[in-house]
C-alpha positions as CSV (number, residue, x, y, z in Angstrom):
1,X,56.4,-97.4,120.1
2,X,52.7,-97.6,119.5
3,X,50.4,-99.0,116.7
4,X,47.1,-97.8,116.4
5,X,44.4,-98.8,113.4
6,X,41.6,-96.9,111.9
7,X,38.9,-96.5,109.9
8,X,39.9,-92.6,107.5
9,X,36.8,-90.8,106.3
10,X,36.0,-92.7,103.0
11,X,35.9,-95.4,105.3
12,X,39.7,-97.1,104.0
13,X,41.6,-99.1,106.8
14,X,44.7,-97.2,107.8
15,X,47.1,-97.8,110.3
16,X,48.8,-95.1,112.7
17,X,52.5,-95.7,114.1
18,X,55.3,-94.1,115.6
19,X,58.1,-95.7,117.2
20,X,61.5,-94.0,119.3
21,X,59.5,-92.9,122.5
22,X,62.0,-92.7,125.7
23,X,59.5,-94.3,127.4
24,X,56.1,-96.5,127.3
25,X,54.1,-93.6,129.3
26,X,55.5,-91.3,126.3
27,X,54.0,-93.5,123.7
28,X,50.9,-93.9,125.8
29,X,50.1,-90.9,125.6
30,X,51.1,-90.3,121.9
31,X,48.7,-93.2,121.3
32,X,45.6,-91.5,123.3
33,X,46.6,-87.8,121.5
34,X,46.1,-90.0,118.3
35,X,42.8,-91.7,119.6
36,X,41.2,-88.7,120.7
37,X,41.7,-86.7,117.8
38,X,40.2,-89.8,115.5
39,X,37.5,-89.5,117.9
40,X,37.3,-86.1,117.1
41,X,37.1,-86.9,113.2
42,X,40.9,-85.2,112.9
43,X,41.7,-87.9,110.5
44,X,43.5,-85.5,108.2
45,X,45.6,-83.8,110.9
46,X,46.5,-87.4,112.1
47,X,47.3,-88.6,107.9
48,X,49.5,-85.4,107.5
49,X,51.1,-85.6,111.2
50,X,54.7,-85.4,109.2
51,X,54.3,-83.1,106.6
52,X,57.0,-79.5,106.9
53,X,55.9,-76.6,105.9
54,X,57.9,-76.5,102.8
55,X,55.6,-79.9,101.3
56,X,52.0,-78.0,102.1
57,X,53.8,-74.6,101.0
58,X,54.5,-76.2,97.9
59,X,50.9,-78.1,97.8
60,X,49.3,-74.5,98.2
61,X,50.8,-72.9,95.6
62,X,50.7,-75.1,92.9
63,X,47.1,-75.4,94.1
64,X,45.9,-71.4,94.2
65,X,48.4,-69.7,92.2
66,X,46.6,-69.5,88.8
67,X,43.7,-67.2,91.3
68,X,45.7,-64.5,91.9
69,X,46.7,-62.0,89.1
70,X,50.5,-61.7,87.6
71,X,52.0,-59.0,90.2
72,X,50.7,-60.5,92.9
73,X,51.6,-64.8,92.0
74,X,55.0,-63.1,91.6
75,X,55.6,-61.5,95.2
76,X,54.1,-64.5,96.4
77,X,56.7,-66.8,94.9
78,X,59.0,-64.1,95.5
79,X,58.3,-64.4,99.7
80,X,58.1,-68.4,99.3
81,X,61.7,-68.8,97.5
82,X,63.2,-66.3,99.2
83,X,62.1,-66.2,103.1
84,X,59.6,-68.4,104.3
85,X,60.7,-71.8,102.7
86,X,64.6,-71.2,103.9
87,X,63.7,-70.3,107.2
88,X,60.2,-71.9,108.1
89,X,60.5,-75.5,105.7
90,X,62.0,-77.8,107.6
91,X,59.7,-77.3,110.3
92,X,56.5,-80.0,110.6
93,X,53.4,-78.2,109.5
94,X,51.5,-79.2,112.7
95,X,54.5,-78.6,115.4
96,X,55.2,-74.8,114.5
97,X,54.3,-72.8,117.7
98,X,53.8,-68.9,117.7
99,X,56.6,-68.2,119.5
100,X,58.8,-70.2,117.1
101,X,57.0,-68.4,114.0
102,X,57.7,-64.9,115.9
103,X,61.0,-65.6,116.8
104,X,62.9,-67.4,113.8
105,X,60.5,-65.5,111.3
106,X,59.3,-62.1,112.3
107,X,62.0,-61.1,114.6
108,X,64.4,-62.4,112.3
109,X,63.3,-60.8,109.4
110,X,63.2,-57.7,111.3
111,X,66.7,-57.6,112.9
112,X,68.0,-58.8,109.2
113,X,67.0,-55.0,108.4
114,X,63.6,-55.6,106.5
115,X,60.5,-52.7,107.0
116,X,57.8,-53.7,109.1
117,X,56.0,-53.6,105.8
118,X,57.5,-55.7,104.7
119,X,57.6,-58.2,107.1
120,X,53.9,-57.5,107.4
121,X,53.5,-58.8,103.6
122,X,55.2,-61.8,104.6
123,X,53.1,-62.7,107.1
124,X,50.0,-62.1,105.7
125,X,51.1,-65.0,102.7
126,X,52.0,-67.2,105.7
127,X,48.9,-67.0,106.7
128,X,47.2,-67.7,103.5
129,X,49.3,-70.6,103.8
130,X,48.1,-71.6,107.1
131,X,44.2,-70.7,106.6
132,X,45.0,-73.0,103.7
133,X,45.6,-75.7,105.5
134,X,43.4,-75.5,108.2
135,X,40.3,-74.9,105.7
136,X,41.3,-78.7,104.1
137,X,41.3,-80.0,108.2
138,X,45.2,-80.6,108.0
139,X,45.5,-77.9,111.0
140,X,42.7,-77.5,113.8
141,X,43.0,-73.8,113.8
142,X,45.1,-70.5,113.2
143,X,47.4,-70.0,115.9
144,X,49.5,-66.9,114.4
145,X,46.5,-64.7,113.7
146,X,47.2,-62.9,116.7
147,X,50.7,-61.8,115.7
148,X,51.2,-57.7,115.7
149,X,54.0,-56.3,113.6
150,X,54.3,-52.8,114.8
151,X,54.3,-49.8,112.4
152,X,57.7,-48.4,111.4
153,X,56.2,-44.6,111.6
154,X,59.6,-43.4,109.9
155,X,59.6,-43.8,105.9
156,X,63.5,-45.5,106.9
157,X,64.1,-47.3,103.6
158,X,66.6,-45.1,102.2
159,X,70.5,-44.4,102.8
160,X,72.4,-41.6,104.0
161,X,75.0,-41.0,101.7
162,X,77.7,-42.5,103.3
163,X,75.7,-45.4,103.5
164,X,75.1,-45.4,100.2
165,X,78.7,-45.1,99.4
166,X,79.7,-47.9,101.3
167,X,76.6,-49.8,99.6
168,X,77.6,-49.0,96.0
169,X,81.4,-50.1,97.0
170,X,80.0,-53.9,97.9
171,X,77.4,-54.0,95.2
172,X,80.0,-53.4,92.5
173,X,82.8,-56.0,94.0
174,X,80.1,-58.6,94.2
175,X,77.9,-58.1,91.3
176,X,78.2,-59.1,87.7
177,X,78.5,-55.8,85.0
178,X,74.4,-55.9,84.4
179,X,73.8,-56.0,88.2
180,X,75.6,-53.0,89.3
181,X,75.2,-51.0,86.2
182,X,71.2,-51.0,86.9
183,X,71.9,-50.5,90.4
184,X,74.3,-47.5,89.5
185,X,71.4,-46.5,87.1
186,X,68.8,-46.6,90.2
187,X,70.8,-44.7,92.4
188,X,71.8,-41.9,90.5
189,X,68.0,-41.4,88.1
190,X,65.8,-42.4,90.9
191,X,63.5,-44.1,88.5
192,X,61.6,-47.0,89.3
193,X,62.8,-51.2,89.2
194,X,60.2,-51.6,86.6
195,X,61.4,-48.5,84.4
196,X,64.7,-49.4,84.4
197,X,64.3,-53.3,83.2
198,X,61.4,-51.2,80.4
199,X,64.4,-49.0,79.1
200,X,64.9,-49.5,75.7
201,X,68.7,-48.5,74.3
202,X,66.9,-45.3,71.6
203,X,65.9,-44.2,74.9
204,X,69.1,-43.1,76.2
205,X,71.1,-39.9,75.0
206,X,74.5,-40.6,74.9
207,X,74.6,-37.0,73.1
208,X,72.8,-35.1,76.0
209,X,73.5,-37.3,79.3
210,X,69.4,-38.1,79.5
211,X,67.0,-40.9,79.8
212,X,63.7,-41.2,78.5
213,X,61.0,-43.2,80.1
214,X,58.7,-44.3,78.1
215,X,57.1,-47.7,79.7
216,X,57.4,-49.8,82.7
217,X,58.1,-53.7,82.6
218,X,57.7,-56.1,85.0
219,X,56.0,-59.9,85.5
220,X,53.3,-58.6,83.4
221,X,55.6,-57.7,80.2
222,X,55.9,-54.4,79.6
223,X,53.3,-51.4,79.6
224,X,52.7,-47.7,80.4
225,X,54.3,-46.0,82.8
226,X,52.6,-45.7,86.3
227,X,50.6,-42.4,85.7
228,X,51.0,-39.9,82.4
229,X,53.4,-37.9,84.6
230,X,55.7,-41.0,84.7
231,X,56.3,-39.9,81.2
232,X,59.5,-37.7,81.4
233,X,63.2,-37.3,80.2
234,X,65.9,-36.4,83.1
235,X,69.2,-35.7,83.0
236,X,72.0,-38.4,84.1
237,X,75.5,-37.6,85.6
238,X,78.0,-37.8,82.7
239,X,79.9,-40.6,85.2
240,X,76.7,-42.8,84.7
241,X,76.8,-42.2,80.8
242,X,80.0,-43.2,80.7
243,X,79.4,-46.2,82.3
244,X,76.5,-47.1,80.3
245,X,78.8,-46.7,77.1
246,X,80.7,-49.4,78.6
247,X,77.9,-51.4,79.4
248,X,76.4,-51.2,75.8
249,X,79.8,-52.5,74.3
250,X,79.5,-55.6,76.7
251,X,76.1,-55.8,75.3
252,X,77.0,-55.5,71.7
253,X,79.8,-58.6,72.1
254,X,77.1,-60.7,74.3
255,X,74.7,-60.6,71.9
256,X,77.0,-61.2,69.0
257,X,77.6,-63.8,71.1
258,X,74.7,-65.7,70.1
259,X,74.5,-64.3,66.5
260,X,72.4,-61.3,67.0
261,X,73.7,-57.7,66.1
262,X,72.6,-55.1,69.3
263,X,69.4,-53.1,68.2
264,X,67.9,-49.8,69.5
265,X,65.0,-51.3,70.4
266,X,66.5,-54.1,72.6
267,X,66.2,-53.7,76.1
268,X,69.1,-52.3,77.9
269,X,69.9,-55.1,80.8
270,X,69.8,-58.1,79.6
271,X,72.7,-61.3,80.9
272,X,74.4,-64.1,78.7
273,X,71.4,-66.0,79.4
274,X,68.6,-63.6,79.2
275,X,69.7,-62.2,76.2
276,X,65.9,-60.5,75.6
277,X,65.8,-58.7,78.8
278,X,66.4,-59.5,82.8
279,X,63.0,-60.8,84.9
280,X,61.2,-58.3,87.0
281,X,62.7,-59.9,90.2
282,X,66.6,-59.7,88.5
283,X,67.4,-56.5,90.8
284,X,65.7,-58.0,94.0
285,X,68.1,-61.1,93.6
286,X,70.5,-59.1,93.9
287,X,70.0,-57.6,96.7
288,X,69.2,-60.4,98.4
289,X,72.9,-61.5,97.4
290,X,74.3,-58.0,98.6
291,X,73.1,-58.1,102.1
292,X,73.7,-62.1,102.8
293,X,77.6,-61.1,102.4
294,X,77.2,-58.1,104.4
295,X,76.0,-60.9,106.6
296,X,78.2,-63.3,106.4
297,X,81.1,-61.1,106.8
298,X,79.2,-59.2,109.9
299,X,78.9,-55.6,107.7
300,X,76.5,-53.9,109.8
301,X,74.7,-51.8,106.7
302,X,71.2,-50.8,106.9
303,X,68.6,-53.1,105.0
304,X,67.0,-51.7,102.0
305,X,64.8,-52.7,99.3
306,X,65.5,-51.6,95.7
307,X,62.6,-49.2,96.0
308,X,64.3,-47.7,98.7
309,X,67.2,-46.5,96.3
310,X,64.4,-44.3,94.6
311,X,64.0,-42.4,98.2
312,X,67.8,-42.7,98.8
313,X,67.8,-40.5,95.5
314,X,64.8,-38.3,96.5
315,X,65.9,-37.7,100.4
316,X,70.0,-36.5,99.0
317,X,68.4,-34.0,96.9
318,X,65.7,-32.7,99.5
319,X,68.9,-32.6,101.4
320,X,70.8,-30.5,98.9
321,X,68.0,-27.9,98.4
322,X,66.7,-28.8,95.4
323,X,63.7,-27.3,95.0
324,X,60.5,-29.8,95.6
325,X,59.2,-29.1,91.9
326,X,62.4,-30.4,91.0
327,X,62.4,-33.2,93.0
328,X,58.6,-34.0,91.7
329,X,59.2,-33.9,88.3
330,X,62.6,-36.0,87.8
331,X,60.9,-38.8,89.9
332,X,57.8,-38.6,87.8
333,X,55.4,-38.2,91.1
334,X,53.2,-35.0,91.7
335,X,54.6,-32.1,94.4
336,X,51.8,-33.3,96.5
337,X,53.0,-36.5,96.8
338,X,56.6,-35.3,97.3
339,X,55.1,-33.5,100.7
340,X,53.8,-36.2,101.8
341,X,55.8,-39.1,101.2
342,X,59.3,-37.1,102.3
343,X,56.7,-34.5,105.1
344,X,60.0,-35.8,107.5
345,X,62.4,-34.2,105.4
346,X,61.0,-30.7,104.8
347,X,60.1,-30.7,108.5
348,X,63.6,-30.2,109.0
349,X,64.8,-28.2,106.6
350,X,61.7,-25.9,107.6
351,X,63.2,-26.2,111.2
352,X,66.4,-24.8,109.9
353,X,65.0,-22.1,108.0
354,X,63.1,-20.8,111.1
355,X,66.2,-20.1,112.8
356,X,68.0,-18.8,109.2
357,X,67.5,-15.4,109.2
358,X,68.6,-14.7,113.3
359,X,71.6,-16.6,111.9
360,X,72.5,-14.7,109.3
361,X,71.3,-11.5,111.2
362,X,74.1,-12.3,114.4
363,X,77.0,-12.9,111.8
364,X,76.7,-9.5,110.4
365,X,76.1,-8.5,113.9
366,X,79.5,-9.3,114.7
């Protein structure tokens, strides 16, 4: 072991140990590593020698998060609790090497199925994090600044509809009734995360199998809709009305529940718990909790995020021929947008039609 006593910057004695070296040329040079950064005037990287990530992780946040607006406090939280603090926390703060971070974080996250988007987001908090810490002198520098994350030039968050068959199959045996029914509700509208938590029970037509979106809602509370051609009433497969039917009698008897009769101007999912409505991250929870069985029970199903159940919805009707207008307006997006966001799609369907009419031509030919 070694024992080492100092002076820190306000000028308070302090005393440096660590004991359990295999041998006394080990602690030696523990003891001059110590000495030198003192020297140095590293006190702080010496004081905070043993704190993980997940402690300055914790420190950070509580320390910046009332800085950054709504949306953006909760993806941040969302990437702490959900990926870097389970997978990076137990680490010490001042022992993580890059190739650890690229190895058990990014390449990770990326063989788990997430976009490189993604996992792009997720390391530009972590470095926050880090820049964080080496602004307050408990790190000497940025070491993971150099890490590439290489652009995914395939729009691949969506599912082929076998996928998606085999996705809907899991989500329903491992979800509760509100969990699959918005998922069931995503898939087969296409509308947005935000729209469907926003939906309101007067704006669904039991009458004429449609939905009506009216606002958006997310950490924020609710609002208007993305853009004024967000504003727009679709049609729903009878199969998903009658599910919602269900759904709204569970609602009715969960609310009664607590004393309070079902109103048309309650929000449509809501749990035993959050009888006013589900959070903004409800869905994304849930998806978390679909792919780590898929995991556990080695499911090889590709990764998606509930955005991507918007384009899984978009991509099977590009697929069936629906006409792009179509397309633009049950989504709520311009026919510009369509082009370019799904340009992949309509590549190949143009490919097809090129060779169409010989087709056709050499069967009547025959």
């Amino acid at each position: 072991m070694y024992r080492h006593k100092y002076e820190d910057i306000l000028g308070k004695r302090k005393e440096k140990k660590k004991s359990g070296f295999e041998t006394e040329r080990a602690a030696l040079k523990a003891l001059l590593d110590v000495k030198s950064a003192l020297l140095s005037g590293d006190t702080r990287q010496i004081e905070h020698e043993q704190m993980t990530v997940s402690q300055w992780v914790d420190i950070w946040y509580e320390t910046y998060y009332r800085d950054w607006e709504l949306t953006t406090r909760s993806n941040i939280s969302d990437a702490v609790r959900l990926h870097i603090k389970p997978i990076l926390g137990k680490y010490k703060l001042n022992k993580l090497t890059y190739s650890t971070y690229k190895g058990v974080f990014i390449n990770t996250l990326l063989d788990d199925g997430f976009s490189p988007n993604s996992v792009r987001l997720y390391h530009k908090y972590f470095m926050m994090v880090i820049n964080s810490a080496v602004r307050d002198e408990i790190l000497k520098e940025n070491k993971f600044r150099s890490i590439k994350i290489k652009n995914d030039k395939s729009d691949n968050n969506f599912l082929t509809p076998n996928e998606l068959i085999v996705f809907l199959k899991h989500a329903e045996n491992i979800g509760n009734i509100t969990e699959y029914t918005l998922t069931l509700l995503l898939v087969y509208s296409g509308i947005r995360k935000g729209e469907a938590t926003g939906l309101k029970w007067r704006n669904i037509d039991f009458n004429n199998n449609t939905v009506t979106i009216k606002r958006t809602r997310d950490s924020k509370g609710p609002r208007s809709p993305k853009t004024t051609l967000s504003y727009r009433t679709i049609g729903l497969d009878p199969f998903v009305i009658k599910y919602l039917e269900s759904y709204k009698k569970w609602c009715i008897k969960t609310k009664f529940s607590h004393g309070i009769p079902l109103s048309k101007d309650d929000y449509v999912f809501i749990t035993g718990r959050s009888i006013n409505g589900v959070g903004a991250t409800y869905i994304n929870c849930f998806f978390k909790k679909i792919y780590d069985f898929l995991k556990k029970e080695d499911i090889k199903l590709k990764r998606i995020t509930p955005h991507g159940l918007r384009h899984t919805h978009a991509t099977i009707l590009i697929d069936a021929l629906v006409p792009p207008g179509d397309v633009a307006d049950r989504l709520g997006n311009t026919l510009e947008m369509i082009y370019k966001v799904y340009a992949h799609k309509f590549k190949k369907h143009n490919n097809e039609t090129a060779t169409a009419f010989g087709t056709q031509l050499n069967k009547v030919a025959k």
